[in-house]
Structure formats: C-alpha cells, structure tokens
C-alpha positions as CSV (number, residue, x, y, z in Angstrom):
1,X,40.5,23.3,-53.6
2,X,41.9,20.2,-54.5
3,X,45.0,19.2,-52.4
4,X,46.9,15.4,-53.0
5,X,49.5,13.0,-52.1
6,X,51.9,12.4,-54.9
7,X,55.1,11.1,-55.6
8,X,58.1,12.7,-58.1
9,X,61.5,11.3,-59.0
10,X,60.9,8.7,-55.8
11,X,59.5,11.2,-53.3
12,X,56.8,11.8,-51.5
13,X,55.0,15.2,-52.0
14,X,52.1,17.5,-51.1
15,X,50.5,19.1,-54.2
16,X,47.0,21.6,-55.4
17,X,45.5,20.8,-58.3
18,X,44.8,23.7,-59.9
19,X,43.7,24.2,-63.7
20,X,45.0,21.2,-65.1
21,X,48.2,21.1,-63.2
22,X,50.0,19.7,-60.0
23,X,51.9,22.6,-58.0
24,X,53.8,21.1,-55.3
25,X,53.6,22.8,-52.1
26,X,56.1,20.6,-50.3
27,X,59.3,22.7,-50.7
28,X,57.7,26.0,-50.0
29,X,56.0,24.8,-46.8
30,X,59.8,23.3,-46.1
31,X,61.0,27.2,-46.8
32,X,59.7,28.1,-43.5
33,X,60.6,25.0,-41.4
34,X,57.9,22.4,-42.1
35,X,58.6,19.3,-43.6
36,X,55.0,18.9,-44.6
37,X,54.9,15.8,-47.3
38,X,51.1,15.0,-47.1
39,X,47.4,15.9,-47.1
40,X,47.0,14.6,-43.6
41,X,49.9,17.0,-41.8
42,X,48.3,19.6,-43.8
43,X,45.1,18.8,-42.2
44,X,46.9,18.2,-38.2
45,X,48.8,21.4,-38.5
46,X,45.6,23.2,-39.5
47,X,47.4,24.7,-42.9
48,X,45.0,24.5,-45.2
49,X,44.0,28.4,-45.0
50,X,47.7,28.7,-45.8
51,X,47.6,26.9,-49.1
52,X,46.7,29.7,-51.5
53,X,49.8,31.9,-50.6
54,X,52.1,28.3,-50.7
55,X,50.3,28.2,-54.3
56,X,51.5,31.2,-55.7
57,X,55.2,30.7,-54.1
58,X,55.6,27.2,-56.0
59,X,58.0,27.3,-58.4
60,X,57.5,23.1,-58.8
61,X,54.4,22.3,-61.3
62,X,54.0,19.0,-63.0
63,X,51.5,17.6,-65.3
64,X,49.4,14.7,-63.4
65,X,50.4,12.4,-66.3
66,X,54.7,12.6,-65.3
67,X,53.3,12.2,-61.0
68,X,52.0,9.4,-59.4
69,X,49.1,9.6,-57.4
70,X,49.2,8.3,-53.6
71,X,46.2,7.7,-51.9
72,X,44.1,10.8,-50.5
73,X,45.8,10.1,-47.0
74,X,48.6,8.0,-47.0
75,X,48.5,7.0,-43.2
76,X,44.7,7.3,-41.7
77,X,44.7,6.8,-37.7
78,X,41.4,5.1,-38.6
79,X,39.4,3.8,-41.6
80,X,35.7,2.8,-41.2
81,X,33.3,2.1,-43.4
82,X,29.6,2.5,-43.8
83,X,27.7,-1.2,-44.4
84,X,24.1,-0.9,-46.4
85,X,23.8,2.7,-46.4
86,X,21.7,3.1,-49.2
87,X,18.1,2.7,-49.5
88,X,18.9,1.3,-53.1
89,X,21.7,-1.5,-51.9
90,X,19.3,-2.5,-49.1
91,X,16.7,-2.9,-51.5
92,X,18.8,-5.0,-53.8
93,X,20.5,-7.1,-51.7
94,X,16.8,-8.1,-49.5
95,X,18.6,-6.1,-46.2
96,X,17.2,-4.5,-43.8
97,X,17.6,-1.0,-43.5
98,X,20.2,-0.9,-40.0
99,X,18.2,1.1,-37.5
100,X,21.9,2.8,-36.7
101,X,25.0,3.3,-38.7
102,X,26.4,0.1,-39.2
103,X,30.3,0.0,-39.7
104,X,33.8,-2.0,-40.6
105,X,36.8,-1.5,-40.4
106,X,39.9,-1.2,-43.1
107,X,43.3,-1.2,-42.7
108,X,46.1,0.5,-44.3
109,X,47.3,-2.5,-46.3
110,X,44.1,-1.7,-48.5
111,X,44.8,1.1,-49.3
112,X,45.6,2.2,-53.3
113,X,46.2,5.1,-55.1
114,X,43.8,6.6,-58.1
115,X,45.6,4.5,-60.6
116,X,47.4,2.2,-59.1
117,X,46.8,-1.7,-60.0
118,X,44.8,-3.7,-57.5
119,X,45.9,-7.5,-56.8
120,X,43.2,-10.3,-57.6
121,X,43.9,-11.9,-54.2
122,X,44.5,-15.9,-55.1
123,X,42.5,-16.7,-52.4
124,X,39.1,-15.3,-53.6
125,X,37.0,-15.9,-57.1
126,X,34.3,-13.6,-55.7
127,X,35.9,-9.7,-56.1
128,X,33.5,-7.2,-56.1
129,X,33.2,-3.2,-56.6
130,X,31.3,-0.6,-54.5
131,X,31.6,2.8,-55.8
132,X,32.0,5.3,-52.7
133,X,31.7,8.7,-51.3
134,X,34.1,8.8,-48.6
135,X,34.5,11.9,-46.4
136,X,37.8,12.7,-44.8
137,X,38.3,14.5,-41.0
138,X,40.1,17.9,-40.9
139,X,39.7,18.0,-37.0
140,X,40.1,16.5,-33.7
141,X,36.7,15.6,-32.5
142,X,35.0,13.5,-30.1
143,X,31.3,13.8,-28.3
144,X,29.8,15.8,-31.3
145,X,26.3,16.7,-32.2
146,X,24.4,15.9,-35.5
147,X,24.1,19.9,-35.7
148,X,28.4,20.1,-35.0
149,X,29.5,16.9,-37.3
150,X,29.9,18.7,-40.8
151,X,32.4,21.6,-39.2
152,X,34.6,18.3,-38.5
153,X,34.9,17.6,-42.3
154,X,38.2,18.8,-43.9
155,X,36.6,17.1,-47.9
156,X,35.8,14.7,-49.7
157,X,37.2,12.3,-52.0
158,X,36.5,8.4,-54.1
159,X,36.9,4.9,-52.5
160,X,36.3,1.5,-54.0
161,X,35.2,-0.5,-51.6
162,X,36.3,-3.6,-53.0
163,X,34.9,-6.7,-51.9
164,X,35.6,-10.6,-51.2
165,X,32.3,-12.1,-51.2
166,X,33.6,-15.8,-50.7
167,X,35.0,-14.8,-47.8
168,X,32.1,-12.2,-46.5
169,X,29.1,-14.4,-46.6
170,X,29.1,-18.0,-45.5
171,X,28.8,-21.0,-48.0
172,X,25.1,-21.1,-48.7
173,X,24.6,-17.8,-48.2
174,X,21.5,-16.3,-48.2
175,X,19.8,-19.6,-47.4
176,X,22.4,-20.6,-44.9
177,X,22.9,-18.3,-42.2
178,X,25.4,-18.5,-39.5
179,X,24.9,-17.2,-36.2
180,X,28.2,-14.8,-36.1
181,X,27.1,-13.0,-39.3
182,X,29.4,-11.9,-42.0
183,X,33.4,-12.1,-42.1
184,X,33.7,-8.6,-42.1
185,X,37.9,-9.0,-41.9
186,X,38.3,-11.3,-44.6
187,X,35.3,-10.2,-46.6
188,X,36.7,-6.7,-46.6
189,X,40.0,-5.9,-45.3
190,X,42.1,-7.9,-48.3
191,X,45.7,-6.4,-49.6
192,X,44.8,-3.4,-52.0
193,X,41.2,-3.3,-51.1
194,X,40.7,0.5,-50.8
195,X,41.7,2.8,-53.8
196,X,41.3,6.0,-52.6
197,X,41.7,9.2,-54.6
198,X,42.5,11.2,-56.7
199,X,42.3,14.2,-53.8
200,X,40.9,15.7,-51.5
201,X,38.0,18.2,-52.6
202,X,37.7,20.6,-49.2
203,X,34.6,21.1,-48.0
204,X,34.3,24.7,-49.4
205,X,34.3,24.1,-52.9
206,X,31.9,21.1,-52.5
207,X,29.7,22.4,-50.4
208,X,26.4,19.8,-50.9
209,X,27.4,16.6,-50.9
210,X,24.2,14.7,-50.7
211,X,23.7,15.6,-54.4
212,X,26.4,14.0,-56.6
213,X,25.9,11.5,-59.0
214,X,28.3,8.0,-58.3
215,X,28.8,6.0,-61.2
216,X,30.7,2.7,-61.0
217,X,32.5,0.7,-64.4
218,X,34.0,-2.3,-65.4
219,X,36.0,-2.0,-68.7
220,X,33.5,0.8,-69.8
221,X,30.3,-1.1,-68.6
222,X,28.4,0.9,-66.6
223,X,27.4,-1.4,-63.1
224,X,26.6,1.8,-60.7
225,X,24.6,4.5,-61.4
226,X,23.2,6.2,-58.1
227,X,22.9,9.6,-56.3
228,X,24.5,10.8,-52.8
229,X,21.0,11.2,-52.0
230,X,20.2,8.4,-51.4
231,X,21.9,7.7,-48.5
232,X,20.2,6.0,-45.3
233,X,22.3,8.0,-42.8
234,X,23.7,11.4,-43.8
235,X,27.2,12.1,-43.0
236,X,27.2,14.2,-39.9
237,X,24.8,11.5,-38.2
238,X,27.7,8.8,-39.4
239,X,30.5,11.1,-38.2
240,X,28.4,12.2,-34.5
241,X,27.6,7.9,-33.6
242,X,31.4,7.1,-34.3
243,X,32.4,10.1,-31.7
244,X,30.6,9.2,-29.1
245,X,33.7,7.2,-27.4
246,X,36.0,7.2,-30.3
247,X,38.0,10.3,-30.7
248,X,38.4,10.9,-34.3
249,X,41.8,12.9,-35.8
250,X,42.5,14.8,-39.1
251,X,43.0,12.3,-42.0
252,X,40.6,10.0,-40.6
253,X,38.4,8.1,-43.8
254,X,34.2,7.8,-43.4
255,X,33.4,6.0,-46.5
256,X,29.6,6.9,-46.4
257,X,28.7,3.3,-48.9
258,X,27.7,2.4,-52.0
259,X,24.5,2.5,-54.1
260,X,22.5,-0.5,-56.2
261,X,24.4,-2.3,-58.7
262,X,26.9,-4.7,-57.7
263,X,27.8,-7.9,-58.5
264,X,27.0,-10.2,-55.5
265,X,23.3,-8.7,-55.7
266,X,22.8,-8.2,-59.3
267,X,24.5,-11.4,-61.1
268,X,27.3,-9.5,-63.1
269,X,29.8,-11.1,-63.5
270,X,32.9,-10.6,-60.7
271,X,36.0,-9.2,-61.3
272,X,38.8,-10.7,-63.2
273,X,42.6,-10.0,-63.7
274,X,42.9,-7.7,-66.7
275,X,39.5,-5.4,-65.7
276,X,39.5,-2.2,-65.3
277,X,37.6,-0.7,-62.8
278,X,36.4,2.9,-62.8
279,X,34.6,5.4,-60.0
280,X,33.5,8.6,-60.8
281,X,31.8,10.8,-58.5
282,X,30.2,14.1,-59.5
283,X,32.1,17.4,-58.2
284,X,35.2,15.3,-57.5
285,X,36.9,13.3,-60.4
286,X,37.5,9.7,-60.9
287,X,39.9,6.8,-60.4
288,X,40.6,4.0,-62.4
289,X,42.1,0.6,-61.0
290,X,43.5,-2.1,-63.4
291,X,43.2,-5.4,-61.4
292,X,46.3,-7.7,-62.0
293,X,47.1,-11.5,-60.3
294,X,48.5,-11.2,-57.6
C-alpha cells in the first residue's frame, strides 16, 4: 500500500495510490469524526488496517499530475540520519567503518516534497546528493530488541540527503583535521535539505528491504548506483540503539544512508542551480528535485 501527503485546490489531504491514481481518504475518514489530513495521524491513530474499506468509500480520485505531493510526513517528532552506513561510501570516502550507528540530526525546515524545487543555499558552493532509503515509525517504541525493531516499522519511503560540504568538513579537509569533527548542523541541516517522498510503501507490500537497488541522477547522469545490501548496520539494529533512551513515535524518519558515488568523494562536479536531481529506489518510486537560487 502506498499512502501520501498531498495537497488539492490549497488543502492538505491524506491519499492511497492505487493503480495509477490518488484516492483521497481525507473526507471519508472525516465521515465518521476524524479529521485525519496526514500519513502520520494515520500512523498515531493506528488506522492503517482501516484504509482499504476508506479506499472503496472515496468518491475523491485525482491523477498525481493535477496534486501536489507533500513530503512522506509532513511534521516528524524526530528526523535522524544514518552517517557512513555503507561499506561502499566508507570505502570511497577512506572512513572508517563506525563500530556503532553513527547519527545526525534534521529538522523540519529541510524538509521537501517529491517534486518540489530545492534552494541552492547562497551561502554554500559545495551541494551535494546522497541517494537514501529512509524507513518511517508506525509505533511508539522505546527499549527494543534487534529481534523486536522491524514490528516498529510502519514503511518505507526516498530521502535525499542533501549535503553542504563547505560547511561539513573544515577548510583543508582531509589533511586538516579539527579536533571537534564535522559541522554536522551546518553541513546538513540547510533550508530544503531533505526531499522526502513520494509515499509511504508499508511494510507489507515491501517486505525485504535490504534488497533494492538505489540509483541517484543529476540531469540524467547516473552518480549512484548501489544496493540496500550493502548497508553496515541493518535497520532494526539502527532503530533498537536509537531506543535505548529515546522514545521514538509514529511518523518518526530513519534515513538508513547512502551508497558510493557522490560528489565530495568521487570529483563530480557539485550541484548547480538549474540541475535536476533524481532518486529512485527499487520497490518504491522516485523523486525528482529541480534546484533553483535561492
């Protein structure tokens, strides 16, 4: 099932993709007393098993082309990240592989819908892509084992981790070091520095997800080309470290990183207003983000 934030006519809406189409579930959740507008209250009022009979009771379908797409959760409690979690990206950018997850932090400034331009920041000349799997939390959880992580994941769904190298790594980087390592906020956390989209995927119909190809494009040019696979740790070790004091609620975003192949590591060249850049994740879909001057 695929279940997304939209907007119609000004509006903010709940919707299932289904078969090429968009049928808005928003007005007959509001039928029986729930103003339910997004993929998050969906997730915190546990309604998803309630979707299929809300399906056949819309009488609002819309072609995605006359919608625009929100991002996958409009309002996340919380937003982490997962830094050099590929075997591939550790390899290509000489890191070591963290003997833990390793996470940052985003906010909700970053976040972007599937299609929605992205703003060249004025203050950066170093913009970079990382092509993502990100997993998003259907339950309240806290204190959870390896073995009881995955039964916390409502689906799945594409981030870009965009990236502000100029600001992550100090001047001279890698030959200057400093000791307070990388500007994770400024090197990450930018205006429009998450697209995240196009939906949610549940975790029934994409039932393996350490088997999907993610492939990452600039203006058709293929930069990314890598395999969930690959990853250093799996998702339900990622999702059991953060719970062990942090109490993690529906809508929550993992993003679980990126694979080889990006700019700061591999001398392409960075992004520039006018690109278009593309994620497109095997099982799930794709977005597409046109980056305009700010």
């Amino acid at each position: 099932m695929k279940i997304l934030n939209y907007m119609v006519k000004g509006l903010k809406r709940v919707g299932v993709y289904v078969d090429e189409k968009v049928y808005d579930i928003t007005s007959v959740f509001s039928k029986y007393g729930s103003d339910i507008k997004s993929v998050e209250e969906i997730l915190a009022l546990g309604y998803v098993d309630e979707i299929d009979d809300a399906i056949n009771e819309s009488s609002e379908v819309y072609r995605l082309e006359d919608i625009k797409l929100d991002p996958t959760v409009r309002s996340p409690q919380k937003i982490f990240l997962a830094a050099v979690n590929y075997y591939s990206h550790s390899r290509e950018g000489n890191l070591a592989k963290p003997l833990q997850p390793y996470l940052f932090t985003k906010f909700a400034n970053a976040l972007k819908g599937a299609y929605d331009d992205v703003r060249k920041p004025r203050s950066s000349s170093k913009m970079d892509y990382e092509g993502e799997l990100a997993v998003i939390i259907g339950k309240k959880c806290k204190y959870v084992s390896v073995q009881e992580a995955r039964s916390c994941v409502a689906g799945y769904t594409i981030a870009n981790d965009i990236s502000f190298r100029d600001w992550q790594f100090p001047q001279g980087w890698p030959n200057v070091q400093t000791p307070y390592g990388f500007n994770w906020v400024m090197g990450k956390m930018l205006d429009d520095a998450l697209p995240l989209g196009p939906w949610l995927v549940t975790s029934d119909e994409l039932k393996d997800p350490y088997s999907l190809n993610i492939k990452t494009k600039v203006n058709g040019e293929l930069r990314q080309n890598g395999s969930t696979s690959d990853m250093i740790f799996k998702i339900e070790e990622i999702i059991s470290y953060l719970s062990q004091g942090i109490t993690l609620y529906p809508g929550d975003v993992i993003s679980t990183g990126t694979p080889e192949g990006v700019a700061a590591f591999t001398g392409e060249r960075y992004l520039k207003a006018g690109d278009v850049v593309s994620v497109e994740i095997e099982g799930i879909g794709a977005i597409s983000n046109k980056i305009v001057e700010e």
